[in-house]
PLY file of the C-alpha trace (Angstrom):
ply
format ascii 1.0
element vertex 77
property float x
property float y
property float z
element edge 76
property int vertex1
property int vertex2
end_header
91.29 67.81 101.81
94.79 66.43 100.54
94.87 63.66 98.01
96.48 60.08 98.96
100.25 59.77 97.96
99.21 57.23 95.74
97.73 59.85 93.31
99.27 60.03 90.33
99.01 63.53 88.69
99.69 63.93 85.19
99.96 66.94 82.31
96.59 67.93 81.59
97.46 70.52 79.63
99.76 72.76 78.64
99.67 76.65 77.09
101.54 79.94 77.16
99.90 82.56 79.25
100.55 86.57 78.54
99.94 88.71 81.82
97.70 91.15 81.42
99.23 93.22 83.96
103.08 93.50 83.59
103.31 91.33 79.99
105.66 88.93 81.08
105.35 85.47 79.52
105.01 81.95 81.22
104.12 78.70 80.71
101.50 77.21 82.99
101.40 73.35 83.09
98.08 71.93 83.86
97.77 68.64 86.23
94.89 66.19 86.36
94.74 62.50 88.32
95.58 59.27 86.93
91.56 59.06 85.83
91.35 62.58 85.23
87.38 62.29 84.50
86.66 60.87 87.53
89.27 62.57 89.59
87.88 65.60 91.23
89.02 69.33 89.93
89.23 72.10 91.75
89.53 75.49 91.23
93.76 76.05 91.20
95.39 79.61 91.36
98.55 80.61 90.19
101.00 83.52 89.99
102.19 85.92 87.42
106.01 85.03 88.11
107.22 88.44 87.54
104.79 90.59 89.25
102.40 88.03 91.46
98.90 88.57 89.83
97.05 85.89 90.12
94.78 83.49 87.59
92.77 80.52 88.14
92.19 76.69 86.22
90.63 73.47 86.73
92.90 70.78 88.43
93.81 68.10 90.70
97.08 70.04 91.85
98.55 73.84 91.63
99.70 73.76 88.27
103.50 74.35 87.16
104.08 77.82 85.48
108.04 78.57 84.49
108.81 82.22 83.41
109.71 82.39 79.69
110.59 85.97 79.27
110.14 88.77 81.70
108.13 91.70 82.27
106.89 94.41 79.05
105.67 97.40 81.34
109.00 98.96 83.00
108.38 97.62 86.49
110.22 95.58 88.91
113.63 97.30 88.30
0 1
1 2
2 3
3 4
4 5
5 6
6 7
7 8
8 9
9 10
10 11
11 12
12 13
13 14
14 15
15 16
16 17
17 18
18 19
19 20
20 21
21 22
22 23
23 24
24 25
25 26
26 27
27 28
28 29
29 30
30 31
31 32
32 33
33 34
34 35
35 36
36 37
37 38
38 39
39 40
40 41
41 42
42 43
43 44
44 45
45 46
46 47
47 48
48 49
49 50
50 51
51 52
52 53
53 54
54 55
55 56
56 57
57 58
58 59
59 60
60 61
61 62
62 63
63 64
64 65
65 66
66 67
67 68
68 69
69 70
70 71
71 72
72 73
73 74
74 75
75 76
């Protein structure tokens, strides 16, 4: 079910991730509601930018991830 508009999400947290699978690097930014203990978390998935694999967290809203440098394994070219 969608949230009300008047939800205010803010960083929960914040960390670099490593993909296992291709070895790019990205930063995933974490979102929680304005009461963030109260507010209820769900299980979020999210992208490897460079090659789509996907990982999970705990939030109120698909987190942000930004690509920080690209793929280690060869692919994609």
């Amino acid at each position: 079910m969608p949230e009300p508009e008047s939800v205010a999400h803010h960083e929960k947290g914040r960390y670099k991730e490593t993909c296992g699978a291709c070895g790019a690097v990205f930063e995933v930014v974490v979102l929680g509601g304005r009461m963030a203990k109260t507010s209820r978390e769900d299980r979020e998935d999210y992208d490897c930018p460079e090659c789509g694999h996907t990982y999970h967290c705990r939030g109120t809203a698909p987190p942000r991830v930004t690509l920080l440098s690209g793929r280690t394994d060869g692919g994609g070219d």
